[in-house]
C-alpha positions, 0 to 999 in steps of 0.5 A: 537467559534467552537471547533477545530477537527482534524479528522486523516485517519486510516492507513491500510496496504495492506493485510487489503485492499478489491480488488479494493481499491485506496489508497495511500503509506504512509509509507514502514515498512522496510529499505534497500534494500527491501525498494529501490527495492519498490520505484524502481517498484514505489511502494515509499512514496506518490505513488498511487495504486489501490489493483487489486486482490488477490490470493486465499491463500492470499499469493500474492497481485497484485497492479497497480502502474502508468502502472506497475502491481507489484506482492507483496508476502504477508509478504512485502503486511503488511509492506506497509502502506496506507491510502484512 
């Protein structure tokens, strides 16, 4: 009998995501009103995305939720976490 594996995907956030990328939402890391203004632009737990590109400065992240392209400064980009 083969051994049992559970292979887990790494978590990510999106500042740690190359253009292009199309992951999912798995977690917001705050609360409150912030976290509901992100689920109201469809940016909630499950959520599909795809990171379209990023500022020269690294200052704000342009992603593609469902039809909506949504403009994340950099500190609320890190609170998101993603996974492929």
């Amino acid at each position: 009998m083969r051994p049992f594996r559970i292979f887990y995907r790494v978590e990510k956030t999106i500042r740690e995501l190359a253009r292009g990328a199309r992951v999912q939402i798995v977690s917001l890391g705050t609360e409150g009103t912030l976290a509901e203004r992100l689920r109201a632009l469809g940016l909630g737990e499950g959520a599909r995305i795809v990171l379209l590109q990023v500022s020269a400065r690294k200052r704000v992240y342009y992603v593609r939720t469902g039809s909506a392209v949504v403009a994340l400064g950099a500190e609320t980009a890190g609170m998101i976490g993603v996974r492929a």
